[in-house]
N, C-alpha and C positions, 0 to 999 in steps of 0.2 A: 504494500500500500504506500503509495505517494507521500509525501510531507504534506502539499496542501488537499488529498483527499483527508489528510487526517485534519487539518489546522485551518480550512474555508469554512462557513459557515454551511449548513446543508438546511435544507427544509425539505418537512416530511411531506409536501402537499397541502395546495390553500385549502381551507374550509371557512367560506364568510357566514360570519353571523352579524348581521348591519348593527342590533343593539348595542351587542358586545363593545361594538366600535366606539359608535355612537358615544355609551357611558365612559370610557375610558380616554378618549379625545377630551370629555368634559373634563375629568379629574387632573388628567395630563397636560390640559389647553398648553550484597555484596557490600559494603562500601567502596566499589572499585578502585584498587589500589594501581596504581601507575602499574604500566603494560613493560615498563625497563626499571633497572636498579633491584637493590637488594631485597624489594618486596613486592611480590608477585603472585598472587593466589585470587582462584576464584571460590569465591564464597559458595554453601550449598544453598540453594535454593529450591523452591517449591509455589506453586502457582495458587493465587489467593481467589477461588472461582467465586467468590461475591463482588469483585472489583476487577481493577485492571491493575491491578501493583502484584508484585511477587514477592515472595512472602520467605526471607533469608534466615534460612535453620542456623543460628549459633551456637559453637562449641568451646565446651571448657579448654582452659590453657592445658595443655600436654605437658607432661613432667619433663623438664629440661628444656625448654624454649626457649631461644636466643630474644634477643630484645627486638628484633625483627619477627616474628613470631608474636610476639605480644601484643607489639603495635598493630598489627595486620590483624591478630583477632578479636583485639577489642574496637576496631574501626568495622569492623565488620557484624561484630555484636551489637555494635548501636545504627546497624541499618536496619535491625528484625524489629520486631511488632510483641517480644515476647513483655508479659507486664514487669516494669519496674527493674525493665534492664537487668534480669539477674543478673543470667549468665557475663552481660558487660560489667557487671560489678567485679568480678570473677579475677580480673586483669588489674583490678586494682588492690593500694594496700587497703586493711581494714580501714583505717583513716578515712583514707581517700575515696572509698565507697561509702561510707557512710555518710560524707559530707557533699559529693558528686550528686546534682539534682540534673538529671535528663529531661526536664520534662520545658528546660528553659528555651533560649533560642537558637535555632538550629543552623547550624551555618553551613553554606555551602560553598566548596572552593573546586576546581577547574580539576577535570581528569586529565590525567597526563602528568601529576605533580608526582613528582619524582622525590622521598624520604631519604636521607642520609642516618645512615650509623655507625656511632662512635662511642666505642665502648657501653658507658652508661646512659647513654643518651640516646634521643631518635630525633632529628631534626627534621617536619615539614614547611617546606615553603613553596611557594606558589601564589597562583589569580586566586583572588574570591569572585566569587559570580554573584554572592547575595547571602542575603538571610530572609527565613522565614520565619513571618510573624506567629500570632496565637489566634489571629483571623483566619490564615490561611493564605494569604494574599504575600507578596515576595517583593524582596524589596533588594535593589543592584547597590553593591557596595560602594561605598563614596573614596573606599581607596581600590588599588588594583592588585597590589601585591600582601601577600600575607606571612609569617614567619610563630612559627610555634616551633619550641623547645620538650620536649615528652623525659621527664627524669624517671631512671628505672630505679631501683632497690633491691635488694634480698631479702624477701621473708620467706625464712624456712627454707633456704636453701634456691629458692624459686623467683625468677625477676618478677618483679610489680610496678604499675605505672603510680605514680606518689603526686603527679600532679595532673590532671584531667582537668582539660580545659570546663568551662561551665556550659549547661547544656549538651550539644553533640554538635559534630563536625559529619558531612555525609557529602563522598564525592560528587559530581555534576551527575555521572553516569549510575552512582545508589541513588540520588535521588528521584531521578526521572524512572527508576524502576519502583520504587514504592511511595514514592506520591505523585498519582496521576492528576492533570489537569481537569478543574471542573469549574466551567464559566459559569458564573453566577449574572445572571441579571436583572437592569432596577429602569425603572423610568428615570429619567431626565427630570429636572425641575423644566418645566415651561416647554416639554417637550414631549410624543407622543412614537419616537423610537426604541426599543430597548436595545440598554446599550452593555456589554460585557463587563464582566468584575473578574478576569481571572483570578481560580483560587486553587492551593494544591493541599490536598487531603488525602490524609491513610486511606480512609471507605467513602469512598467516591459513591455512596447508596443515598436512599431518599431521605430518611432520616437526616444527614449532614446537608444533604441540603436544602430542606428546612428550615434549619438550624441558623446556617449561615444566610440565606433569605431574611429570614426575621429580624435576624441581626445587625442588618443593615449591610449600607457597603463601606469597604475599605476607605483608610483613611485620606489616600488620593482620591478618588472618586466621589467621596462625600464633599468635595469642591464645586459637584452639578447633579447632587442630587439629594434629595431631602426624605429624610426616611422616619421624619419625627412623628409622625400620623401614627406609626405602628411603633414608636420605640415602647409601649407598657404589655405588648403581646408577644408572646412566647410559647413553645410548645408543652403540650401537655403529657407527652407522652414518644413513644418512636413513632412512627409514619410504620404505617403497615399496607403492604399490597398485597390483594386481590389475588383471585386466583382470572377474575376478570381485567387485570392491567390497571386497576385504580386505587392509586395513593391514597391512604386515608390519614388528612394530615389533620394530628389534635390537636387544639389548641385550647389556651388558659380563659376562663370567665370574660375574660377584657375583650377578647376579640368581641362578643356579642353585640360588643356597642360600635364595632363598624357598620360604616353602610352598606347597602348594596353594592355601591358604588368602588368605593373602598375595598372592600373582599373583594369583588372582579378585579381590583387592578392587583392586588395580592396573589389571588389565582394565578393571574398572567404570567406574575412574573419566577411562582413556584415552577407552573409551565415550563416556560421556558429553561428554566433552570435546569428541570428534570426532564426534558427529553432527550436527551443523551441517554440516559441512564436503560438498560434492557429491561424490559415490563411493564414499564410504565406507560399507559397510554392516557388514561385519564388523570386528572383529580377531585379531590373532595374535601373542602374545609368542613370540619367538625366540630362543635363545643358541649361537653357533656354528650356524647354520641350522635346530637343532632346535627344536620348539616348546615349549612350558611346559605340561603338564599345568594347564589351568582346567576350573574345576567348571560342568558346564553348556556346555561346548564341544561344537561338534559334530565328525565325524570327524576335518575334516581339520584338525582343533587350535583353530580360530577362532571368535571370539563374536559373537554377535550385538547390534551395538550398539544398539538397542534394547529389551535388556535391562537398561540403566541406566535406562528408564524409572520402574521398580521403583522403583527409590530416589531417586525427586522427590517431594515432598510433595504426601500427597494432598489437594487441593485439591478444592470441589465442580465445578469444571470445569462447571457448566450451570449458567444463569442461577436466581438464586434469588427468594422472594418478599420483600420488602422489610418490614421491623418498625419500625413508625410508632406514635407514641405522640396519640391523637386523646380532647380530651376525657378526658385520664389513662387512658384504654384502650388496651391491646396492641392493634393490627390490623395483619394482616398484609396485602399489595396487590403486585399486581405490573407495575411501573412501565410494561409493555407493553399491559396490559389494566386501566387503574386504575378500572376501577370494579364492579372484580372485587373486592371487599373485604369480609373479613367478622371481627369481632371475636373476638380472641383468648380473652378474657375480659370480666366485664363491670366490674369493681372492683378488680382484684390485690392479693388480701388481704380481709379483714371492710371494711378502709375504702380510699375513694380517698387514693392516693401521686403528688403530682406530680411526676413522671421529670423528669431535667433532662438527663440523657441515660447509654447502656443499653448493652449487650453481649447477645447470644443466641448460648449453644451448642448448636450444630445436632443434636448426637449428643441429647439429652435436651430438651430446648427451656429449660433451666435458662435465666433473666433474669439478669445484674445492673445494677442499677441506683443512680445518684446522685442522692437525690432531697434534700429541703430537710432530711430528720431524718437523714441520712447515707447511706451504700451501704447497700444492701440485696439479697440473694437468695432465689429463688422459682422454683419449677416454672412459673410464670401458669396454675398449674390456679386456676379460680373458688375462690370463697370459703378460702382457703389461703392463712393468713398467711405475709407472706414474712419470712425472718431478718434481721436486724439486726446487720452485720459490723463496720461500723463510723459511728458518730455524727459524723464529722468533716465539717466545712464545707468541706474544701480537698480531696476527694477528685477525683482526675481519672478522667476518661471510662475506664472499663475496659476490659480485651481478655481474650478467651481465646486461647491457643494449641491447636496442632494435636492435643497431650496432653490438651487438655479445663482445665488449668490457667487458673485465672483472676488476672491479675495486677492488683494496683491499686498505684496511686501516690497519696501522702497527700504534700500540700505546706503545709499547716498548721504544721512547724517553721522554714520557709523554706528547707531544703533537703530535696527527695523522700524517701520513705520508702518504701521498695519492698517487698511482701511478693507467693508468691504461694498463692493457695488450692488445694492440692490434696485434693479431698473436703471433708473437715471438717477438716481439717490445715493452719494457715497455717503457711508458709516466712519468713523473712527471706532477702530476698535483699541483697547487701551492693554498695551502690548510692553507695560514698563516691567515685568518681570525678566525681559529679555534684553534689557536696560545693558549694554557695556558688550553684548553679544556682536559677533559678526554671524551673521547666520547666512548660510549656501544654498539652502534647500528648504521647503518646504511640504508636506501632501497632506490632505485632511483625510480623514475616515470616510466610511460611505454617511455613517452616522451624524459628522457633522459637530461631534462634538470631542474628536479628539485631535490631533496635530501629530507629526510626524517632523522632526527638525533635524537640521545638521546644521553645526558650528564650529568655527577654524579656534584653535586651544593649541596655547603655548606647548609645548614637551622639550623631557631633554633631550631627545633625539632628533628635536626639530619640529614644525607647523606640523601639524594631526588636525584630523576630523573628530567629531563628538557628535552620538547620535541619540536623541534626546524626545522626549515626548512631553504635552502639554495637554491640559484640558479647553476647551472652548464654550464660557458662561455665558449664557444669555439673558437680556433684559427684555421685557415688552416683543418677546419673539423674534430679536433681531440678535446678532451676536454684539456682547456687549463689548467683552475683556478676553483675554489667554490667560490662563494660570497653572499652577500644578506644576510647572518645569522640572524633570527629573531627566536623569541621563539616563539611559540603556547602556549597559555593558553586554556585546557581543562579541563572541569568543568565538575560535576555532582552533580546535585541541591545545588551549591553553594560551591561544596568541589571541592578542586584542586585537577588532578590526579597528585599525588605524586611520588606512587612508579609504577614503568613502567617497564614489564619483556621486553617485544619485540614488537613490532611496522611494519604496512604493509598500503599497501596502496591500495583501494578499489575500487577507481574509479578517475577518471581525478581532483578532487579535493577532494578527501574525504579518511578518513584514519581508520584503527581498531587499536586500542590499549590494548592489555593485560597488566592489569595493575590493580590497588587498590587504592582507597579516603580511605583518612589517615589511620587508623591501620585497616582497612576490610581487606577481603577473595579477592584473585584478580579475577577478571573479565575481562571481553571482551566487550570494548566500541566500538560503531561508532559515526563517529564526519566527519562534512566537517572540511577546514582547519582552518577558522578563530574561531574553537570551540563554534560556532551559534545554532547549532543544533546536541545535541548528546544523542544518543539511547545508553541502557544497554543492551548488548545480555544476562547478566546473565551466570553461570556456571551449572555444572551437578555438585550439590551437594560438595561433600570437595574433594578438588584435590591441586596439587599441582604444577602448570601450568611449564613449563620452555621455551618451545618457540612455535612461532605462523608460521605456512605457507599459505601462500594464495594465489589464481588464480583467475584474473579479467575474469568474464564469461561476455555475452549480459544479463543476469539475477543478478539473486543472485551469491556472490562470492564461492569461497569454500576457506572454513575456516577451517583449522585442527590446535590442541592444540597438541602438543604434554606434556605427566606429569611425575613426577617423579619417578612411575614405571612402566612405559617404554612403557605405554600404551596410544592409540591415539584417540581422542576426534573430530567428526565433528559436524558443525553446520549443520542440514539439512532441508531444506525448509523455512531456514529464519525463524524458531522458535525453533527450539530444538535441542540436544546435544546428538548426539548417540555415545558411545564408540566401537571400531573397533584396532585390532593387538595387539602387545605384544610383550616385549622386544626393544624396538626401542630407539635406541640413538639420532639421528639425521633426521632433515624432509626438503625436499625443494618441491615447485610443481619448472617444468623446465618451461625458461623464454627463 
C-alpha cells in the first residue's frame, strides 16, 4: 500500500441528509535500535488484532549481559504495552526502578542513532523528532540534536542502568509500530469544514476516541477552535459496538442539557473520528441508556458515520489537467496523455506577460499570476487585459483557497505582508507572528484553515530552509490573522531536510516536499505533518528540480516536477517518474 493511499483522506460515499446540514451550518455559521554499531537486535514481537500497533514481548536481562545488552533491553522493554513497565524495571537498580515513573513524556529520537560503549557507560546521541504529549497529539522538538549519558552499576554481580532518563525514550521506527495514527476531528470556530487533530494512541478503538473527542483538541489547534460548549461532558462508561456496526457512546448527566443541535454536531465529529476504525459504521449518543435525539438519525437513534463525509473539504477528488505556462501561453495538458494539449489563450492580455509563476481557480478559470511588472489577474479569456494588483518584485507564488479567496504574500519589507482578495475586496490579514521571517513558500490546506510555510534560517553550515506550519483565524467569515507558527522537523534516516525547493500538500494531514538531506541531489519526500512517517519518492536520475505542482485525487496525488530545462517530470502510479512537455516556465494544477 502506497504512503498517500494510507495518509489522503478517503471517503466512504456521500449520503445527504439536507437537515443534518442545514443544523450544523447553523451551529458552525522493538524500540528499534540502530541497524550499525555495537547494538543490534530485533525485539520479539507479536501482532495486537484490536488495533494497528504491535505488541513487543519483553524479556528479562540474561545472567551476564554486557552493558550493551542492557541498554538494548531495557529500550526495548519500554516499547511493550506490559502494565507498569515491569519487566523495564528489571534493567534497572532497585533505586532507580522505584523512582523511574514511565508513565511521563515520551520522547522520541530518529532511527539510525547509533549508541557508543564505554566500559561503564552507554552513550546515545542523535535527532529528536519530538515528544509526545498526555493528549496524544506530538509535538517537533525545538532543538535537533540530543545527547544522553546511560551509567551502569553492579548489583549482585549483574550491570544495572542507575540512571533512567524520566519517562521513556522510543525510537522513530518503535514508535510508529505501537502508536498508530488517529485523526481526531473538530469544527472550526466560524466554520462548517472539519478539520484534522492528528493524534497517536496505544488503542486506536472507539472508546479512545471518544475520549479524546470530548476532550477537546490539542493545544495548537484550540487557536480555531472552541470546544467550551462540551468542556463539563465526559464519558460514562467504554463505547461498546454492536454486533450491528454501532458505537454506543455513554455519556455523563451533563450531556442531557445539549441541544439537538449541539449533539449532531458532537455526533459529527465522533463520526468522523471513528471511521477509520473497522466496525464501526454507525453511532449513538447515550445518557443513562437513553439515546440523544440527533438530527438525521435513523430509528433506532444512531448515525451514520459517513455522514461526516459532508463536512470534509471538497476537494476535486479526480485527476485534473495541468496549467503550464509555454512560450508565455496558458496551456493546459494532462500529464497522463501529454500531448493532448491545447492553448488556453494565445497572448493573456493585448501583450505577452512573462509568468514566473501562477495560481488557477477552478470554479471560474480566474489566473493569478507573478510576473516581472508584478501580480496580476485575469479571466485568460484572449485578448483581455488582465489587472494589475500589485507592482511588487517580492510577491510570492499565490494560492487560492476553497472560498475562491486568493491570498498573496508581498516580502519586499523583509517581513511578509499578507493580504487576501476576496472579489475586488482586499483583506489584510495580520501576519505579525511571522514578524522578522523571510518566508519562500507558501500552500494553504484544502480546508482553508491551515498554512504550509518555508523560511531561509541562519545554520552553521550555512542559509537552510525551515518548514513550518501555521493556523489560519477567522473573523466575520473572512480570514482574519495567521497564528500557531510551529516548525516541522522532517527527517530522513536521521538527516534533517535542509534545503527545501517547494512544498504541497497531499492529503488532510500529510505533505510532499522537494527538497535534499544535507549536500544530496534533491528529491521528493512524503511525510505526514509531525515528520513520523516519511517515504523517499526518489528522482529520475540528475535533474535539476525548480518547482512542484500537485492535485489531491480519492487515490494517489498527481505530482508534477517541473526542471530546469523547461521540461516536466510526473510521478505515475505511485512508483515512477515519466518525463512529458518542453519548454515550460511555470506549473499550477487549478484549485
Amino acid at each position: 500500500m502506497s504512503f498517500t493511499r494510507r495518509f489522503v483522506n478517503r471517503r466512504q460515499g456521500a449520503m445527504a441528509v439536507s437537515a443534518l446540514v442545514a443544523s450544523l451550518v447553523m451551529l458552525a455559521a522493538c524500540a528499534a535500535m540502530p541497524t550499525s554499531g555495537p547494538i543490534n537486535s530485533e525485539p520479539r514481537r507479536v501482532t495486537d488484532p484490536s488495533n494497528r500497533s504491535v505488541l513487543v514481548e519483553p524479556e528479562a536481562p540474561p545472567v551476564g549481559a554486557s552493558a550493551a545488552m542492557i541498554i538494548r533491553g531495557f529500550l526495548t522493554a519500554m516499547a511493550s504495552k506490559e502494565p507498569d513497565f515491569v519487566t523495564a524495571r528489571q534493567y534497572l537498580t532497585s533505586e532507580a526502578a522505584e523512582a523511574w515513573d514511565p508513565s511521563g513524556q515520551v520522547m522520541v529520537y530518529a532511527s539510525g542513532t547509533t549508541p557508543r560503549v564505554s566500559q561503564d557507560q552507554v552513550t546515545l546521541a542523535g535527532s529528536i523528532v519530538g515528544y509526545l504529549n498526555d493528549d496524544g497529539s506530538f509535538v517537533a522538538s525545538s532543538e535537533s540534536n540530543w545527547r544522553y549519558v546511560f551509567e551502569l552499576t553492579k548489583v549482585d554481580g549483574e550491570l544495572r542502568i542507575s540512571n533512567p532518563l524520566p519517562g521513556r525514550i522510543l525510537s522513530q521506527y518503535s514508535f510508529n509500530q505501537n502508536y498508530p495514527r488517529l485523526n481526531v476531528y473538530f469544527f472550526p470556530t466560524d466554520g462548517k469544514e472539519l478539520v484534522p487533530d492528528p493524534r497517536y494512541v496505544s488503542s486506536g478503538d472507539p472508546t479512545e476516541a471518544a475520549r479524546l473527542v470530548l476532550a477537546g483538541p490539542s493545544p495548537w489547534l484550540s487557536g480555531i477552535v472552541d470546544h467550551s460548549w462540551l468542556a463539563e461532558v465526559s464519558l460514562a462508561g467504554p463505547v461498546l459496538l454492536t454486533v450491528d456496526g454501532v458505537a454506543d457512546v455513554p455519556l455523563d448527566t451533563k450531556a442531557a442539557n445539549l441541544s439537538i443541535v449541539q449533539a449532531s454536531r458532537l455526533a459529527t465529529e465522533l463520526s468522523a473520528s471513528m471511521r477509520s476504525i473497522a466496525g464501526v459504521d454507525r453511532i449513538r449518543l447515550l445518557v443513562n441508556g437513553d439515546y440523544l435525539p440527533l438530527t438525521g438519525a435513523l430509528t433506532d437513534g444512531s448515525l451514520p458515520v459517513v455522514l461526516a463525509d459532508q463536512y470534509d473539504v471538497p476537494d476535486s477528488r479526480v485527476p485534473q489537467d495541468l496549467v503550464a505556462v509555454i512560450d508565455q501561453h496558458l496551456v493546459r495538458l494532462d500529464p497522463a496523455t501529454p500531448t493532448d494539449q491545447f492553448v488556453v489563450n494565445t497572448a493573456w492580455g493585448s501583450a505577452p506577460h512573462p509568468i514566473n509563476s501562477l495560481a488557477w481557480r477552478r470554479s471560474d478559470g480566474q489566473v493569478a499570476a507573478v510576473t516581472d511588472q508584478g501580480m496580476l489577474i485575469g479571466t485568460g479569456a484572449d485578448g483581455v487585459e488582465p489587472q494589475s494588483i500589485s507592482d511588487s518584485a517580492a510577491m510570492l507564488r499565490p494560492d487560492y483557497d476553497q472560498r475562491g479567496n486568493l491570498w498573496l504574500f508581498d516580502q519586499s519589507s523583509g517581513s511578509p505582508s499578507v493580504s487576501v482578495l476576496q472579489g475586488t475586496r482586499k483583506i489584510p490579514v495580520d501576519a505579525s507572528i511571522l514578524n522578522g521571517m523571510e518566508i519562500t513558500d507558501f500552500q494553504l490546506s484544502l480546508d482553508g484553515r491551515r498554512m504550509l510555510l518555508s523560511r531561509l534560517i541562519d545554520d552553521p553550515a550555512g542559509p537552510a530552509v525551515e518548514i513550518g506550519i501555521a493556523l489560519v483565524a477567522y473573523s466575520d467569515s473572512s480570514p482574519s490573522a495567521i497564528i500557531g507558527w510551529q516548525p516541522l522537523r522532517l527527517a530522513w534516516q536521521g538527516a534533517t531536510l535542509s534545503s527545501v525547493i517547494d512544498l504541497a500538500w497531499i492529503g488532510p494531514s500529510s505533505l510532499a516536499v522537494l527538497g535534499a538531506v544535507d549536500n544530496g541531489a534533491p528529491q521528493v519526500y512524503a511525510s505526514d505533518l509531525d515528520g513520523l512517517s516519511t517515504e523517499q519518492w526518489g528522482m529520475p536520475g540528475h535533474w535539476t528540480p525548480l518547482e512542484m505542482a500537485v492535485n489531491i485525487t480519492s487515490s494517489d496525488p498527481q505530482v508534477v516536477i517541473r526542471v530546469e530545462d523547461g521540461s516536466l517530470w510526473s510521478y505515475d502510479n505511485g512508483y515512477q517518474w515519466k518525463s512529458f512537455a518542453a519548454y515550460v516556465t511555470a506549473i499550477t494544477f487549478p484549485k
